[in-house]
Every structure is written in C-alpha cells, then in structure tokens.
C-alpha positions, 0 to 999 in steps of 0.5 A: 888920922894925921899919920894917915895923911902924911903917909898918902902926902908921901905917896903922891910926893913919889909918885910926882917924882917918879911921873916927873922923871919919866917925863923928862926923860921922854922930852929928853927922847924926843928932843934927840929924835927931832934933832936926828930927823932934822939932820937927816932931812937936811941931808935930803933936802939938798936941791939939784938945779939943773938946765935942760936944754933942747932942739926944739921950739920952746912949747911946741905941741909934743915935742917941745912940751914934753921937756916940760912935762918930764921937768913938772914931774921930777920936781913933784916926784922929788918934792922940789929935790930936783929943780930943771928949768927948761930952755926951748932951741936958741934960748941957751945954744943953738939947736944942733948944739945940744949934744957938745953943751950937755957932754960939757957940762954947760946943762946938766940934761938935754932932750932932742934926737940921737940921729942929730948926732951922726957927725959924732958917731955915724951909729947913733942914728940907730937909736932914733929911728931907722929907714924901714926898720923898727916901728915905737913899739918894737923900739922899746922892746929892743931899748929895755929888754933887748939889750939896746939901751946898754949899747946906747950907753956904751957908745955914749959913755966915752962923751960922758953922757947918759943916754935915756928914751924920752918920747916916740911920734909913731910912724911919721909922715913922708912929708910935705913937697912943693910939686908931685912924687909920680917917680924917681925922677920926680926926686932928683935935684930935689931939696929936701929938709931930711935927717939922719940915716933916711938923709943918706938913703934920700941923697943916694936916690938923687935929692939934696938933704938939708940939715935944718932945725925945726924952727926954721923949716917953716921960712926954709920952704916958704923961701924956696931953701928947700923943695920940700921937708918931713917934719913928724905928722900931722899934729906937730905939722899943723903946729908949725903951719906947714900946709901955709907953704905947701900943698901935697903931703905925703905918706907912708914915712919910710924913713923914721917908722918909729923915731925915738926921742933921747934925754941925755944926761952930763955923767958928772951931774948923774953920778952926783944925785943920790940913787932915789933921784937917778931912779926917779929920773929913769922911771919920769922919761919911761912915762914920758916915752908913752906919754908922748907915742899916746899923745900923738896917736890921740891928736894926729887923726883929727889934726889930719882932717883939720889939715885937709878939710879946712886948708885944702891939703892934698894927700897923697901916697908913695909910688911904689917903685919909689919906696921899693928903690928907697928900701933896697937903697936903705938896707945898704946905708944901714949896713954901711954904718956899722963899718965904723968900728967894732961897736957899731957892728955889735949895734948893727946886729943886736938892732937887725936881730930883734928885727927879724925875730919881732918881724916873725911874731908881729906879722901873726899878731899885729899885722894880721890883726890889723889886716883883718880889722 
C-alpha cells in the first residue's frame, strides 16, 4: 500500500513538471507575441497631422462643409491615424492662395477649384468645369476612366502637387444680375463676378469679369463692385444671401455645366504616408465627390421655391441669341487654351474626345429620357 502511494506521489510529481514546463513555455510564447504586436502597432500608430486649407467660407453649406466631412472620415477611417484640421478662406492664407501654400508645404492638403489656378497653368481650368462642356457625371467618367485624372496629375506634378476630385454642384446657375438680360447688348459694360475659362468667354462678349472670392461676393454686389455675379445654385446662393442684394436670377449655367471641385495634396506629405493611408484618402474624396453632386441635387429644388416664393426672387432664362453668341465664343476660348504647350494639347483633346463620343450615347439615353419624361 505505501509502495502504491509513493508510485502514484511520483506520477503526479511528473506530471506537475511536465504541466509546469509547457505553461511556462506557453507564458514565454505569449510574452514575445505581445511584444511583437506592440512593436508592430507602434509602428502603425504614427499620426500624420495635417492643415487643409480652402477657398471657401468656413461651414459654408456644400462647399465649405465638405473639407469637414472628407477630415471626419479620414480620421474614423484611419483610427485617428490621420488627423486634418480644417481652416475655412482667411483663417490660414488668403483664398486665391491655396494653390502656392499647399505646393509650399505651408498645408499638407487644400481643397478649392482648379480654374482659380489659370495664372499658373491657363489649362487647369479644364479640370474644374468648361463653358458647355461635360455635365458631373461625364466629368467623372473622363476623370476615373477616360484618362483625365492622369493628365491632371501630370500637369500638376512639376508644383509638387497631387491632385484628387473632391466634389461636384451639377449644373450651376447663370447667376444673379442687377437689371434684365434681353440681349447682348444688355452685357456690354457689365461687371460680373466670373471665373475661369467662362470669364474669357463673358469678357470677349463685352462684360468685365471680376475675380472675387465668395466671402466677399455678397458686399461686392451690395456696393455696386460688380453688376451682377454667379455663385453655384440655389442652395449654396440662398447660404450666402444674395437674393438681399439683387432681384433676377437667371438660368441655364453655360459656363460651368459641371464644375468639379480638387483636393490637392503636398507631393512630399503624399509620398511620406504608408500606402493604406494614401488609399484611404483617394477612396474618402471619391465619396465625398458624390456626397456633395447628391447633396445639392437633395437641397437646390427647395432652396429655389424658398428664394422665389418667400424673397420675391424673379427667375428668368437666357435669351437665345445670348447663349447661342456665347457658345460660338466658347469653342474658341477653349481651343485657344490648349496652345500653350504640348500637354495642354493633349488635355484639350483627351477632354473634346470623351465629349463627342458621350454627347452620342447620352443624347439616346439620358437626354432622350428626360425629354420624354
């Protein structure tokens, strides 16, 4: 019996060691695997703060909100990798300054309109919107798969800038004017808050455009600055009060049918993030690209009704002789951009291709829809 009891005391002695060893071993597994993840996740955790700068009013509804809403995804989508604080027009540089301060390095990202850049590259303004020319949805179609986007970087590139799409108002207004359109005539003299390549076209017709930012746009009319200004559309013009300070508001916006709107970012700062942090960022201003084309499709029918039922707000269309002059004016602007240089040309043609060949299908399916709708 005593015998019996010191065999089984020496079996349950082993079998404590052997249990005891494979513990410690385990623990000892364990221990390298935590250390291992925590190195690897202090390695991840690097966090990127970067300003973004824009040339738009701070909040304002559409335009100035969206920087917001691409820095609030980034940061959830990067777990707080990625932190953008946001300065609206004035707070950081001035709002035609955007373009110098992000290639500088001053911000690592600005977000504003690519035809605020002509004085750098006269065909930049091709990226934003051109007068009768691709509505937001052909845009992006010639931006991600019809080669755009690739010229776009490559005409940035020598600033050290890349460029991303980052919003879309649709078809804007003609805008807002001080006294009524019933022909060219009506348009010579006139001073009018313009930009970009329908700035040309508007100048060659016989008005004075005039470069302004949208903060001050509201005074600039109110003051009789300028005779009359384009904005975006009803909703974003509702924001910004501009029925206080004139009566007719006209239509159809021939000069920016589609105006897209740019992120753009410091090369160096780019090149620096980890590749899951670039793609986050391409991936956040292709939905903020729709986000904002959704949001004012949602918003501008009922800001309109506001602005004529409730402020008196006349609207009013185009003559035809007006937009038919403007048109002819327009093709040659256009073409006179692509004189530049070489790459201009190829930008030119890459944009009038896409054109005609998605002029063809959409006049058999959306614009046949819509005429028989």
């Amino acid at each position: 019996m005593i015998a019996i009891n010191r065999g089984y005391t020496m079996v349950v002695r082993t079998t404590l060691t052997i249990l005891l060893t494979l513990i410690g071993a385990a623990g000892c597994g364990q221990q390298q695997s935590v250390s291992s993840g925590a190195n690897t996740a202090d390695t991840e955790a690097q966090i990127y703060r970067w300003k973004l700068i824009t040339t738009w009013p701070k909040n304002l509804p559409g335009l100035g909100t969206a920087p917001e809403k691409l820095a609030n995804k980034l940061r959830i989508m990067s777990n707080g990798r990625l932190d953008i604080k946001v300065y609206g027009a004035g707070e950081l540089v001035g709002p035609f300054e955007v373009f110098d301060a992000v290639a500088q390095g001053t911000a690592e990202m600005g977000h504003g309109a690519a035809y605020y850049w002509r004085g750098k590259a006269p065909i930049a303004a091709m990226f934003a919107t051109v007068p009768f020319g691709m509505n937001a949805q052909e845009m992006n179609g010639w931006l991600h798969y019809g080669g755009g986007l690739e010229l776009w970087r490559e005409l940035y590139a020598p600033f050290g800038l890349v460029p991303l799409a980052c919003g879309n108002s649709g078809v804007q207004m003609a805008g807002w004017f001080n006294k009524e359109i019933n022909s060219l005539d009506d348009l010579q003299g006139l001073k009018m808050r313009i930009p970009g390549l329908g700035g040309e076209v508007f100048k060659r017709a016989g008005g004075v455009p005039v470069a302004l930012p949208g903060s001050e746009v509201f005074t600039a009319l109110q003051t009789g600055v300028i005779d009359a200004t384009e904005w975006v559309g009803p909703y974003n013009d509702l924001a910004l009060g501009l029925h206080a300070v004139a009566k007719y508001y006209y239509y159809p916006g021939w000069h920016e049918p589609g105006a897209t709107l740019e992120a753009i970012v410091n090369k160096d700062a780019w090149e620096a993030l980890p590749e899951d942090l670039r793609t986050m960022i391409e991936m956040a201003t292709r939905a903020i690209n729709e986000d904002m084309l959704s949001e004012f499709t949602a918003r501008n029918n009922s800001a309109l009704r506001t602005l004529i039922d409730e402020h008196g707000v006349e609207l009013r269309a185009l003559p035809g002789d007006v937009i038919d002059e403007l048109r002819d004016i327009s093709r040659v602007v256009v073409a006179e951009a692509a004189e530049e240089n070489e790459l201009a040309q190829r930008i030119y043609e890459s944009y009038m291709e896409f054109l005609d060949d998605v002029r063809d299908y959409h006049a058999i399916s959306e614009q046949a829809y819509i005429n028989a709708r």
